[in-house]
C-alpha positions as CSV (number, residue, x, y, z in Angstrom):
1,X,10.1,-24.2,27.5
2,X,8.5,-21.0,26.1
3,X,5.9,-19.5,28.8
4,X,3.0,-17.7,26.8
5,X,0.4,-16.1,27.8
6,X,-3.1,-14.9,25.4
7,X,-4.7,-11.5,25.5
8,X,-8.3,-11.9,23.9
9,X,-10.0,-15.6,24.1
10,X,-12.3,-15.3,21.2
11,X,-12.2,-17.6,17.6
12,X,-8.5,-16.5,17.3
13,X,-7.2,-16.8,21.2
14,X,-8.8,-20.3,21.0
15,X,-6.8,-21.2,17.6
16,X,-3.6,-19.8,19.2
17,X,-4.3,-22.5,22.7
18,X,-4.8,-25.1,20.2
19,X,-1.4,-24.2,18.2
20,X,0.3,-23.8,21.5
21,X,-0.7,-27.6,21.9
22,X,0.9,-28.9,19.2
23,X,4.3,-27.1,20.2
24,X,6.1,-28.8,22.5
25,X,8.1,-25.9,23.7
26,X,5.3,-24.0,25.0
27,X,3.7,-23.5,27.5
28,X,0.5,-21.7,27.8
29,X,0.7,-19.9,31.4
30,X,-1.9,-17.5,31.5
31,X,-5.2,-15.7,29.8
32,X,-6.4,-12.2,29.8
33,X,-10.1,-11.7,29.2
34,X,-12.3,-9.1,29.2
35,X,-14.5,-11.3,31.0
36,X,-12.8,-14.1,33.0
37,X,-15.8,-15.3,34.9
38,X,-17.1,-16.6,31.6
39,X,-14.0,-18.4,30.3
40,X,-12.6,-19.5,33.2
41,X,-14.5,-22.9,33.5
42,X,-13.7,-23.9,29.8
43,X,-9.8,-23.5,30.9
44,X,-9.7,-25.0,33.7
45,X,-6.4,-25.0,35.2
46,X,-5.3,-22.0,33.4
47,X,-4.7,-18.9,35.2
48,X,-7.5,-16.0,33.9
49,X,-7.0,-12.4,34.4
50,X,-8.8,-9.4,33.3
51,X,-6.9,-8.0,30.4
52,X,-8.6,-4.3,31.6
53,X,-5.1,-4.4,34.0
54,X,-2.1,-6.4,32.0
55,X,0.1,-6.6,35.3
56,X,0.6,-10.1,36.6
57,X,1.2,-12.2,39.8
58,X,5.0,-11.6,40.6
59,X,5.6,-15.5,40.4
60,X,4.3,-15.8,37.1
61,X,6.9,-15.7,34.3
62,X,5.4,-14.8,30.6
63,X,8.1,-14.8,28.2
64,X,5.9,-13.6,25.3
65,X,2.2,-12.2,25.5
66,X,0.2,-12.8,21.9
67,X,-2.4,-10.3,21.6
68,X,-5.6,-11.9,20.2
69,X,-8.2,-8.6,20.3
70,X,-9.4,-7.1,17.0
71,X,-7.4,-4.5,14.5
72,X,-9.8,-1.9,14.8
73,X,-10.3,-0.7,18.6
74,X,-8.4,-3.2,20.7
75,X,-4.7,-4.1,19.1
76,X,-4.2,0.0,18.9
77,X,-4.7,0.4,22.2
78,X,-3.3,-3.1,23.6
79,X,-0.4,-3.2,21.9
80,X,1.6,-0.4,23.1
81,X,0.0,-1.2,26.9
82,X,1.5,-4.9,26.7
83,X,4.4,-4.1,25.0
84,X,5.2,-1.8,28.2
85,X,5.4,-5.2,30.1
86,X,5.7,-8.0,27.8
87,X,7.1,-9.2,24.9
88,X,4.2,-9.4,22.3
89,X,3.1,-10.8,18.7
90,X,0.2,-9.7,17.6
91,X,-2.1,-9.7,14.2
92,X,-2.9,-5.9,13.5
93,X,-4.3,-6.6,9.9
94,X,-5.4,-2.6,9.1
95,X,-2.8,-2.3,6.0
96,X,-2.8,0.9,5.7
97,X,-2.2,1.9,9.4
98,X,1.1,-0.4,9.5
99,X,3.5,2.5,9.4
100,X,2.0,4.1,12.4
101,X,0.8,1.1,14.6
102,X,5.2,0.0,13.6
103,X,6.1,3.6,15.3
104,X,4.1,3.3,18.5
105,X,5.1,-0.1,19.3
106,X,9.2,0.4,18.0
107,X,9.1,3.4,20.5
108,X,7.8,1.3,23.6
109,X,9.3,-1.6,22.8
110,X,12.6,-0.5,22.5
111,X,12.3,2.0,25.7
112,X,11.5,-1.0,27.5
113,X,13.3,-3.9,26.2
114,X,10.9,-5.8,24.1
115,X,10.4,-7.6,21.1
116,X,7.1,-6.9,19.6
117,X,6.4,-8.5,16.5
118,X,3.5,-6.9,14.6
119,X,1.0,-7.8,12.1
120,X,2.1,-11.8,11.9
121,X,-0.9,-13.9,10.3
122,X,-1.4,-14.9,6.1
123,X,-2.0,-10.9,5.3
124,X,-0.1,-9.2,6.6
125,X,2.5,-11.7,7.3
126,X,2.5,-14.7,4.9
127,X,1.6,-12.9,1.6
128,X,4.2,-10.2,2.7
129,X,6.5,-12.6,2.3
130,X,5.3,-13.6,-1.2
131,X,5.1,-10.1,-2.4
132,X,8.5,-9.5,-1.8
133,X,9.9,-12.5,-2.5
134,X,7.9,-12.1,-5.9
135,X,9.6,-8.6,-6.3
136,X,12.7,-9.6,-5.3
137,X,13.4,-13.0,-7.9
138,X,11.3,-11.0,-10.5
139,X,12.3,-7.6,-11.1
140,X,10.2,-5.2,-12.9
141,X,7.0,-7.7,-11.9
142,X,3.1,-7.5,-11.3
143,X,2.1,-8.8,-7.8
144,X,-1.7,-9.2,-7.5
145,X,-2.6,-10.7,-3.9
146,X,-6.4,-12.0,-3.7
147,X,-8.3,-13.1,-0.4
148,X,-11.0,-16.0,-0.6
149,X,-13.5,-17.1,-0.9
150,X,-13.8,-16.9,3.1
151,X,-14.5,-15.2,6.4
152,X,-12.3,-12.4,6.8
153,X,-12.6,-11.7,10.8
154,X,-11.1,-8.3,10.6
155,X,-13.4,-6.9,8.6
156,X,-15.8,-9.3,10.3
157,X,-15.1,-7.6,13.5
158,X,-15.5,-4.2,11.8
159,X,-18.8,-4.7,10.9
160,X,-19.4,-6.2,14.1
161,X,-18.7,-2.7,15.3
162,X,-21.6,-0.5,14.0
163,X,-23.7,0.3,16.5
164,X,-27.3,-2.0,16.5
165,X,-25.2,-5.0,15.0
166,X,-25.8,-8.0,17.2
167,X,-23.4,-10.1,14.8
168,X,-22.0,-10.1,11.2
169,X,-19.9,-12.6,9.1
170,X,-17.6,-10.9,5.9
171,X,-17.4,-13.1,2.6
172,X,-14.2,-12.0,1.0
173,X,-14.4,-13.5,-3.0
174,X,-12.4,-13.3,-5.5
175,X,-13.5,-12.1,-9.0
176,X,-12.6,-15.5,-10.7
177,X,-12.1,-13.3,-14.5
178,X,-9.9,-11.4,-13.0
179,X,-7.8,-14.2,-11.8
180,X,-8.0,-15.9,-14.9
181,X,-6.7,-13.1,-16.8
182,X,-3.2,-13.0,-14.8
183,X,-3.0,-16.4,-15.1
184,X,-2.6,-16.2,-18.6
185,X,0.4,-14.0,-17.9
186,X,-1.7,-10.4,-18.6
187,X,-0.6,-7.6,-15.8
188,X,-3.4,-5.3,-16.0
189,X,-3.9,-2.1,-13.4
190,X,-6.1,-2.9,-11.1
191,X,-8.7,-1.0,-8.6
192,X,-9.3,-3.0,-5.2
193,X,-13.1,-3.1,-6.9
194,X,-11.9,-4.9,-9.5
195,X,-10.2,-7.4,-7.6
196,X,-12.7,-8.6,-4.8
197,X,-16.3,-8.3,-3.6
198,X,-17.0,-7.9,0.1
199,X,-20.9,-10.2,0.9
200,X,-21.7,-9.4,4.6
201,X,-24.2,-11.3,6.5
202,X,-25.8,-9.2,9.6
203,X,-28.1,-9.9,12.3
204,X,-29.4,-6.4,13.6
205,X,-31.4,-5.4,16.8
206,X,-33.8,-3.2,14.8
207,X,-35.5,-4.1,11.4
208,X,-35.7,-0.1,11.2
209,X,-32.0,0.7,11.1
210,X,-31.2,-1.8,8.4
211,X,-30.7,1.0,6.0
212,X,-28.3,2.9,8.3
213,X,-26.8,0.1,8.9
214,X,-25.7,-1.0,5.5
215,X,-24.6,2.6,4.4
216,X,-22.3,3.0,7.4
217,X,-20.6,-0.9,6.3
218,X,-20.4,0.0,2.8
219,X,-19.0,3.2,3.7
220,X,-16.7,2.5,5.8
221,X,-12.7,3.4,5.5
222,X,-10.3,0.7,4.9
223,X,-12.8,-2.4,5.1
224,X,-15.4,-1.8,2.6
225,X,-15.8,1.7,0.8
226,X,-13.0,0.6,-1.8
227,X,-15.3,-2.1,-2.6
228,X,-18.6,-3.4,-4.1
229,X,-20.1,-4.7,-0.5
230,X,-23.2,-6.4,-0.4
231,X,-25.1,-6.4,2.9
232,X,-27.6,-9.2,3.7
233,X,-29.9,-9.0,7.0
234,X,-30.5,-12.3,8.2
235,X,-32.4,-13.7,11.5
236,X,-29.6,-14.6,14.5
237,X,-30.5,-18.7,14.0
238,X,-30.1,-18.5,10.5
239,X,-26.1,-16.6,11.1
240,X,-25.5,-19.5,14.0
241,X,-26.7,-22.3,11.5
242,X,-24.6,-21.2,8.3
243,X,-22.2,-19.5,9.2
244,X,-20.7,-20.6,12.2
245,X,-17.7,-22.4,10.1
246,X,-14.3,-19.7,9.5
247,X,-12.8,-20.9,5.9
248,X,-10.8,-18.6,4.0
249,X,-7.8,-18.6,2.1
250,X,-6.3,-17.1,-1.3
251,X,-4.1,-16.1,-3.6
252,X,-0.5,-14.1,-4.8
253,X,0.5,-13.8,-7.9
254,X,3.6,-12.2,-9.4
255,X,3.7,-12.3,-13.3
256,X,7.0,-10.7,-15.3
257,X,8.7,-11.2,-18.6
258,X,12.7,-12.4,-18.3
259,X,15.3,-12.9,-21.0
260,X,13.6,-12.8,-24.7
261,X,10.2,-11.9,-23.3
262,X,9.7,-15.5,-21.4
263,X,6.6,-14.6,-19.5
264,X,6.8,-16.0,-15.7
265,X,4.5,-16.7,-12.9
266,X,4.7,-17.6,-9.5
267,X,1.6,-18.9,-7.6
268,X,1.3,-19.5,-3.8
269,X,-2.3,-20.3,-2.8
270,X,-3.7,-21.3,0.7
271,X,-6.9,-23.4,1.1
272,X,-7.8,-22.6,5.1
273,X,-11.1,-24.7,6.8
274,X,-10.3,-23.0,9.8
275,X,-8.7,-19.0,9.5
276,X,-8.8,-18.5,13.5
277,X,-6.9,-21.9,13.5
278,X,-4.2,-21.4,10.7
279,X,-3.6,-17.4,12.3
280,X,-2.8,-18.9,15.8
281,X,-0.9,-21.5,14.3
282,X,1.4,-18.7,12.7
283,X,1.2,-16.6,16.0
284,X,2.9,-19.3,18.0
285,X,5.6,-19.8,15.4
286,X,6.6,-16.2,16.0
287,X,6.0,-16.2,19.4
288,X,9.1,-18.2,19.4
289,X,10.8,-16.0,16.8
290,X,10.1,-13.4,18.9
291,X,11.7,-15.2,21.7
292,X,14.8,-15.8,20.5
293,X,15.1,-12.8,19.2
294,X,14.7,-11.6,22.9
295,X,17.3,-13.8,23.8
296,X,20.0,-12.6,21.2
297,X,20.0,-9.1,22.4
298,X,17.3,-7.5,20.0
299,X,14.2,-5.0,20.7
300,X,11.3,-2.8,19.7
301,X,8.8,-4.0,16.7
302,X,9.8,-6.2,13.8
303,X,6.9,-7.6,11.3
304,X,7.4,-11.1,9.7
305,X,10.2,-10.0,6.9
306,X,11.9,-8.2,9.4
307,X,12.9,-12.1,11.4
308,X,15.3,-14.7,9.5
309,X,13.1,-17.3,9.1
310,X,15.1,-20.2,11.0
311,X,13.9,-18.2,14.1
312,X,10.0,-19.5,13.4
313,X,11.2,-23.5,13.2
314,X,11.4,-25.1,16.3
315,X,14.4,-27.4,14.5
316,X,18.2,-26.5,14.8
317,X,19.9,-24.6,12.4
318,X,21.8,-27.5,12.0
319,X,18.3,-29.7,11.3
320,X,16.9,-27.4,9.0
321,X,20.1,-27.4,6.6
322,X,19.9,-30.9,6.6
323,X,16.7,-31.6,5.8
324,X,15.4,-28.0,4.3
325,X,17.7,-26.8,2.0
């Protein structure tokens, strides 16, 4: 039995409870809250503790602690302060701050012992493995990766951020010509404009600070300034009756040419009702990748291509070449 415990008990801690029920190697032993009063009655037996102070009773064993906050202000800071104590999986989704978020946690997890596995999810995580696969089979290839249409709760979160927003839901979609046009096996350059639009719904505090609040969305690094964002203010019952549902899903593509220019494409798509659902599902999965990776002798921080991939299945080698391969 796997002991975990959850860091964060929002839409994503609750889809990681829900995956850890369908595993029966796991155990979920303990949550960490940033307000444990509130969430303790929906738990009910489950031990809650503030996450503001990560050290736990000395009777309580957590083999792996899954980190649950958002990218932008909590994972930074959580990560390396778990990882300290715990081994951890989290889903740091900020692409382009991989590299650095890798370095903090390889140095504390290896000082201390730990696994850490970083940025697990559909992207980064699942698509990772589809771009390099896609690279790998089909050298000298295009790989186009497209997101929706659905809720994307990083950037969700993001926007949820700026100061006078009381919520906010982000609409990922797809530019459907764009799609087409690879489909029919043409590799065009792309800009990230080209590729998606970002729709964002917001319920604000002040009807006066709309404008400021759009410009500092659609300006803002890393979620929205590389794109054509289009910010919607809507009343708070209108946000709890439409958009209370968290699809999403999408697409990677890798197009090439082989032999006598054969052209090639490989597809792998994901239809999602439930993102917070499908992302815990995956978390679990390499919460016990991460454990046995714990138990082999490993540390510090490893994404999702870094872990053979028998280490996610809760089947024996054995199983898996008997009924897998």
């Amino acid at each position: 039995m796997i002991n975990l415990g959850i860091v964060g008990y929002g839409n994503l801690g609750r889809g990681v409870k829900a995956a850890i029920s369908r595993n029966p190697d796991m155990e979920l032993c303990a949550v960490l809250s940033r307000r444990p009063d509130a969430i303790q009655e929906e738990l009910g037996d489950i031990p809650v503790f503030n996450s503001e102070d990560c050290t736990m009773p000395e009777d309580m064993k957590i083999d792996i602690m899954i980190l649950c906050g958002g990218s932008k202000e909590d994972t930074p800071v959580q990560g390396p302060l778990f990882a300290k104590h715990f081994s951890t999986v989290d889903s740091f989704d900020t692409h382009a701050d991989v590299p650095e978020y890798y370095q903090n946690m390889n140095t504390v997890a290896r000082q201390m012992g730990n696994v850490s596995v970083i940025s697990a999810g559909w992207d980064p995580g699942i698509f990772s493995f589809e771009r390099v696969l896609g690279l790998s089979f089909l050298p000298q290839s295009h790989v186009y990766s497209f997101w929706g249409k659905g809720v994307s709760q990083g950037h969700s979160d993001a926007a949820r951020r700026v100061e006078g927003v009381i919520d906010a839901r982000q609409y990922t979609i797809p530019v459907d010509s764009t799609i087409e046009e690879i489909r029919e096996g043409n590799t065009p350059e792309l800009s990230k404009r080209q590729m998606h639009k970002r729709l964002v719904y917001v319920v604000a505090e002040n009807p006066s600070e709309h404008e400021r609040i759009r410009k500092e969305i659609v300006e803002m690094p890393n979620y929205y300034a590389d794109y054509d964002t289009e910010v919607i203010f809507i009343p708070e019952e209108e946000m709890k009756k439409n958009h209370f549902e968290l699809p999403h899903g999408g697409f990677v593509l890798t197009s090439a040419k082989t032999g006598e220019n054969h052209k090639q494409i490989i597809e792998y798509r994901l239809q999602l009702e439930s993102n917070p659902e499908f992302t815990g599902s995956i978390l679990v999965a390499c919460a016990r990748a991460a454990y046995r990776m714990k138990q082999s002798g490993y540390a510090g921080a490893f994404t999702m291509l870094d872990i053979p991939p028998a280490f996610y299945s809760p089947l024996s080698g054995s199983e898996l070449r008997q009924k897998y391969v």
